[in-house]
C-alpha positions as a Markdown table, in Angstrom:
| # | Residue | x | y | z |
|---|---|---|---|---|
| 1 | Unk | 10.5 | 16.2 | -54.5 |
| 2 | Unk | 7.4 | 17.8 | -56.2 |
| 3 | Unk | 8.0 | 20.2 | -59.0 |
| 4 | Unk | 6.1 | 22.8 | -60.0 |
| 5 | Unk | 4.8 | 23.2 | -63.6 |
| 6 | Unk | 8.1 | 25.3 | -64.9 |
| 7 | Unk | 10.0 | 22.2 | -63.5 |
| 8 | Unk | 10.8 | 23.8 | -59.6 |
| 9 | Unk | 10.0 | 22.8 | -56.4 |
| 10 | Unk | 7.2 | 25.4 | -55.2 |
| 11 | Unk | 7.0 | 26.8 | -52.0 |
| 12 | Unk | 5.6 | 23.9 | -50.2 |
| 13 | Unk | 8.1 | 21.9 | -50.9 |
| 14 | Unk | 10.8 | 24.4 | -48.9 |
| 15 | Unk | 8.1 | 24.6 | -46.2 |
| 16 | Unk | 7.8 | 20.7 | -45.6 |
| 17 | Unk | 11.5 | 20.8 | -45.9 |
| 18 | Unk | 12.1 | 22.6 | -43.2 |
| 19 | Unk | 9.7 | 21.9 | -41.4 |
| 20 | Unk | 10.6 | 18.5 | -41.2 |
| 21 | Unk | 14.3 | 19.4 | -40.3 |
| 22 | Unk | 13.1 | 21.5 | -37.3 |
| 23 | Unk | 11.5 | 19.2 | -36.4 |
| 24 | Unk | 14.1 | 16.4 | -36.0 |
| 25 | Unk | 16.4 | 18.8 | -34.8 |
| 26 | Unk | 14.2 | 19.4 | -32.0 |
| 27 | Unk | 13.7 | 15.5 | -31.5 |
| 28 | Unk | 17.3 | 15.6 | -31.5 |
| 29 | Unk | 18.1 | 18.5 | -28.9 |
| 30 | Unk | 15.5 | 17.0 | -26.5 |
| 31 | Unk | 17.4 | 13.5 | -26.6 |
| 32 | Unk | 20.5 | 15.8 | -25.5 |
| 33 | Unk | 18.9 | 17.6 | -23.0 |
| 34 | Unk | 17.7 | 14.2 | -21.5 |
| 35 | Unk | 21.3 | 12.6 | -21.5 |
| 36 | Unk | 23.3 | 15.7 | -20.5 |
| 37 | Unk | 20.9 | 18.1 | -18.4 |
| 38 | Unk | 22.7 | 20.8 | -17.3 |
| 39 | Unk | 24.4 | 21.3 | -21.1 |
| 40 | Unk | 21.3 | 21.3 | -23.2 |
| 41 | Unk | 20.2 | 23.9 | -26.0 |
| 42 | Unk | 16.8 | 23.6 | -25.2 |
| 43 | Unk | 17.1 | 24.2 | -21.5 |
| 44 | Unk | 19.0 | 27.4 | -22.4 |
| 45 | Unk | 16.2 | 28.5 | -24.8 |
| 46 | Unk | 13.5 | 27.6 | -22.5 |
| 47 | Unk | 14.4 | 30.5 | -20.2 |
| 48 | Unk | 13.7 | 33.0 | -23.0 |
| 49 | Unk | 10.5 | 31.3 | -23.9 |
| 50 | Unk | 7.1 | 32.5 | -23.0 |
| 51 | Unk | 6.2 | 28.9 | -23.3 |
| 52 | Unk | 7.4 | 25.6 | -21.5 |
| 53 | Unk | 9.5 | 23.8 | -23.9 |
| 54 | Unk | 11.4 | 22.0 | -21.6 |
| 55 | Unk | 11.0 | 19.5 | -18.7 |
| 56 | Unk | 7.7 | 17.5 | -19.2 |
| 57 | Unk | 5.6 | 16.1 | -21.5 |
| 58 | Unk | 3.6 | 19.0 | -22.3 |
| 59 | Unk | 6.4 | 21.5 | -22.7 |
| 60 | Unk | 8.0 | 18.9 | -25.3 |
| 61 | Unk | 4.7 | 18.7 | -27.5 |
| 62 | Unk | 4.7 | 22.3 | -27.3 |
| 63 | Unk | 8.4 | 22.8 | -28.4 |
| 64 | Unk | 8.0 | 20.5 | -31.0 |
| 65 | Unk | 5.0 | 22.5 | -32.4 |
| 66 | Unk | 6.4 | 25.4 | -32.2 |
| 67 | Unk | 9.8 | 24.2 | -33.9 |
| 68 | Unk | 7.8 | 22.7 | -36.8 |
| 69 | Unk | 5.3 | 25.5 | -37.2 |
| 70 | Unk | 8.5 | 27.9 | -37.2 |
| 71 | Unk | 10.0 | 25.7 | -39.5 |
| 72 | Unk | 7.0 | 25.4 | -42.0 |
| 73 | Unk | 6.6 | 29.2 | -42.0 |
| 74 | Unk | 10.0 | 30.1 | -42.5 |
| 75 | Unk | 10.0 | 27.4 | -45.6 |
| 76 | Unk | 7.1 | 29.2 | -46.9 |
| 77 | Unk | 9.0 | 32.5 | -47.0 |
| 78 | Unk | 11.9 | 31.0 | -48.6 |
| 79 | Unk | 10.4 | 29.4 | -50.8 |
| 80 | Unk | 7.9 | 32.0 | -52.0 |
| 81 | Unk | 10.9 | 35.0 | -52.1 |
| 82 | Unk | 13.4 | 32.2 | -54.2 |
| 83 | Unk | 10.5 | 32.4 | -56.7 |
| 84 | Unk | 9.7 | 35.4 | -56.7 |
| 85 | Unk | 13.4 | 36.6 | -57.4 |
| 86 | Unk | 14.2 | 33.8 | -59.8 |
| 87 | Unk | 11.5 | 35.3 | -62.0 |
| 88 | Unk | 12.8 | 39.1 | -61.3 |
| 89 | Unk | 15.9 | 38.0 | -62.3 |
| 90 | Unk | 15.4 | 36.4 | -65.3 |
């Protein structure tokens, strides 16, 4: 893990991080969905999404995007607020 020059991983770090676990998670849930159809999480998120994210190729890459985009962001904020606090704090 990278550190930062006080010695703590900086935001990109947490963003990778996540991003990376959203990811496979969604890798994961799509392998679930193609085994058990009629049980999986992404078909019930799909009918919520403005996007296909489910059911062909396309909608797959596009899930996966948006899962690891999501992912990266939400990373960013995470890690940006822990640092921010952690020097409020002091």
């Amino acid at each position: 893990m990278k550190r930062a020059r006080n010695g703590n991983p900086g935001w990109k770090t947490y963003a990778l991080s996540l991003a990376t676990t959203w990811g496979v998670t969604y890798v994961l849930c799509a392998i679930f969905d193609a085994l058990f159809p009629p049980y999986g999480l992404i078909q019930w998120l799909s009918q919520a999404s403005p996007w296909p994210i489910y059911g062909t190729p396309a909608g797959f890459v596009t899930g996966f995007v948006t899962f690891t985009a999501a992912g990266f962001a939400l990373g960013a904020i995470y890690g940006i607020a822990w640092e921010f606090w952690r020097q409020k704090l002091k």
